[in-house]
C-alpha positions as CSV (number, residue, x, y, z in Angstrom):
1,X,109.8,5.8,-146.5
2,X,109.9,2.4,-145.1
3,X,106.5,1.2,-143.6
4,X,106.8,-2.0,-141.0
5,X,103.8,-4.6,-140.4
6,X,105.7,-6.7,-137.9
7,X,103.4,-8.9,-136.0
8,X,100.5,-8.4,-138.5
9,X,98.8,-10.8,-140.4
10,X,97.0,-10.0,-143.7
11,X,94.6,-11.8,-145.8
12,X,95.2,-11.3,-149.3
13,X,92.8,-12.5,-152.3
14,X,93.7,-12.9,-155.7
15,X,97.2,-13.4,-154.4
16,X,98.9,-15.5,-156.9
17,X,99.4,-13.3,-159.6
18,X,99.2,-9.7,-160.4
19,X,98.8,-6.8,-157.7
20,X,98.0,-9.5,-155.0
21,X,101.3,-11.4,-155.7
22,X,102.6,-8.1,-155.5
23,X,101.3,-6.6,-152.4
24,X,101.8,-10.1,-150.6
25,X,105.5,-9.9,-151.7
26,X,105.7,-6.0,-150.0
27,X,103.6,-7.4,-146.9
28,X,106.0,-10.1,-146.0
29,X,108.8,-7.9,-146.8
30,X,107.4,-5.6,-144.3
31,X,107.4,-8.2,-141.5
32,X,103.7,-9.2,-141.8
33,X,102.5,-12.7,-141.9
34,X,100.3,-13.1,-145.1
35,X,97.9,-15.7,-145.7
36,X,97.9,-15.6,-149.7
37,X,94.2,-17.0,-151.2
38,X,93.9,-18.0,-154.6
39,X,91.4,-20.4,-156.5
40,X,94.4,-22.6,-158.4
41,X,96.3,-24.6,-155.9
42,X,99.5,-25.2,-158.3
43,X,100.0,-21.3,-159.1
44,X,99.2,-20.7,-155.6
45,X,101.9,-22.8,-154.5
46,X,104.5,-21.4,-156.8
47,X,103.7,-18.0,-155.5
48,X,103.9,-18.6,-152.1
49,X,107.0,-20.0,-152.5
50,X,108.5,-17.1,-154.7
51,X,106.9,-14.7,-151.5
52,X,108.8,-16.8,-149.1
53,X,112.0,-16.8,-150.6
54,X,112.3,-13.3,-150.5
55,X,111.0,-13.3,-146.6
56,X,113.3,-11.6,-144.3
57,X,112.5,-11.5,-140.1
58,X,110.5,-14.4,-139.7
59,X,107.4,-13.1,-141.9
60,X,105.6,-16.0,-144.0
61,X,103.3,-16.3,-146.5
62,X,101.4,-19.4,-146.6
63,X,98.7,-20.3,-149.2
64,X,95.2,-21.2,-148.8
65,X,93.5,-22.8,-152.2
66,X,89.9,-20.9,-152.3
67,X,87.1,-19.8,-154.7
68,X,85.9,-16.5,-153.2
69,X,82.9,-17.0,-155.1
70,X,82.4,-19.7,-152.9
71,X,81.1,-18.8,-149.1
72,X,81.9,-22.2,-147.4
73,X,85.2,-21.8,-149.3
74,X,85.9,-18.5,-147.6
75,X,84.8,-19.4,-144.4
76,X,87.8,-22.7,-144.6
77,X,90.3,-20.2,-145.8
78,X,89.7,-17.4,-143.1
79,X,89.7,-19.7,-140.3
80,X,92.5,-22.1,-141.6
81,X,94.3,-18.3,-141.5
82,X,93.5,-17.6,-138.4
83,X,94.3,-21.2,-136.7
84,X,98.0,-20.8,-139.0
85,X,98.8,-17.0,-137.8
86,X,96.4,-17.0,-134.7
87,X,94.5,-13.5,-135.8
88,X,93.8,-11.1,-138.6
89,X,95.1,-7.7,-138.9
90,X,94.6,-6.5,-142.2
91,X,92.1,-7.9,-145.1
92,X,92.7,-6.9,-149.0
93,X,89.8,-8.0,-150.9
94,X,91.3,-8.4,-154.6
95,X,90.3,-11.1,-156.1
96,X,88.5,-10.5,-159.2
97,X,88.3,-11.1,-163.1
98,X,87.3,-8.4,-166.1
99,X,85.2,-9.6,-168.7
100,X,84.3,-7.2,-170.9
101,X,81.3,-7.3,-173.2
102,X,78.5,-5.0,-174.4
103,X,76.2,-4.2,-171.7
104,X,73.4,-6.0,-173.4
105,X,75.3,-9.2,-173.9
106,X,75.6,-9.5,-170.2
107,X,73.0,-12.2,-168.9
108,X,72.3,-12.4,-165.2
109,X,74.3,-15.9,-164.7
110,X,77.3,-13.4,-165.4
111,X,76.6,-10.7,-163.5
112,X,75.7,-12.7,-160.4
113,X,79.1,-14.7,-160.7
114,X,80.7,-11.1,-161.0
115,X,78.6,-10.0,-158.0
116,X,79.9,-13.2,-155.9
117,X,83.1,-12.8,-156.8
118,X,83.7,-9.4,-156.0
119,X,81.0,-7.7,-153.8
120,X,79.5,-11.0,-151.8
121,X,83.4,-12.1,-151.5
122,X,84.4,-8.9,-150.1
123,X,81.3,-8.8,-147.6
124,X,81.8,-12.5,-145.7
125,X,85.6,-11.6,-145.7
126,X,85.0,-8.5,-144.1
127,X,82.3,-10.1,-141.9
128,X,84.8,-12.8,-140.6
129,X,87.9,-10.3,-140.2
130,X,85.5,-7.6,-138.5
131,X,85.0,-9.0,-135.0
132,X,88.6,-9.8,-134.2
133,X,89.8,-6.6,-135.5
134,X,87.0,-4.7,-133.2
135,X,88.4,-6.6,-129.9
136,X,91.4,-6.3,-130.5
137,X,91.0,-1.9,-131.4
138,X,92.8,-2.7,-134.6
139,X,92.2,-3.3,-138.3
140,X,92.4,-2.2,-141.9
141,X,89.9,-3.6,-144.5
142,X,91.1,-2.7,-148.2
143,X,88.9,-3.1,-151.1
144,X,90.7,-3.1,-154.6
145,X,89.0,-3.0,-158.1
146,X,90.6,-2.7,-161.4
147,X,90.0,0.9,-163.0
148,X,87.6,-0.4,-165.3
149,X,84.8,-0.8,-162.7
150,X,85.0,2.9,-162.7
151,X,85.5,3.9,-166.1
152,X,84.1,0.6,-168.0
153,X,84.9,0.5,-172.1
154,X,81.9,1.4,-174.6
């Protein structure tokens, strides 16, 4: 089954590597516009250029260096998206890191830099992306986690 995106723009975190380079690859090969995020600006820019090469239609990918840990950093990205591809469709919140660790060795400095990074990220994406996609009667929001959020090691 083939699924098209044409004329959609999606916001993808954690897009450089892994399942965010991967899903930003299928966008783009879908026709969507993808505005790839990513906290290293070198492997960010390698990655948008491997996403691009494969393009097909006129779909782009263009790259936008940010710390999602980082609210003014997420707030630059989203709207430097929105000025490039002049709306958002479709948010994946994907960015995130696993550092695994007895419970009792985790301090609260860690588990506020995981809460950043992966809840408080998620929630000022989502709060940016929600108002367009409200007017315009159109939107997906898509959280991902690895699986070990819901079945953690010993």
């Amino acid at each position: 089954m083939e699924v098209r995106l044409d004329g959609r723009t999606a916001i993808i975190t954690g897009a450089s590597k892994g399942l965010g380079f991967a899903m930003s690859q299928q966008f783009v090969a879908s026709g969507a516009n993808v505005a790839m995020l990513a906290r290293t600006p070198e492997t960010l820019d390698e990655a948008v250029a491997a996403v691009n090469a494969g393009a097909t239609g006129g779909a782009q990918a263009a790259g936008f260096a940010c710390d999602v840990a980082s609210a003014e950093q997420i707030k630059a990205a989203f709207e430097g998206a929105a000025k490039r591809f002049g709306k958002v469709d479709i948010l994946i919140n994907n960015a995130g890191i696993s550092r695994a660790m007895p419970s009792e060795q985790i301090t609260d400095e860690i588990w506020m830099e995981d809460l950043e990074l992966k809840l408080f990220a998620a929630i000022r994406l989502t709060r940016l992306a929600w108002p367009g996609m409200k007017e315009r009667k159109w939107g997906r929001i898509i959280n991902v986690l690895n699986s070990g959020a819901k079945a953690p090691r010993a």
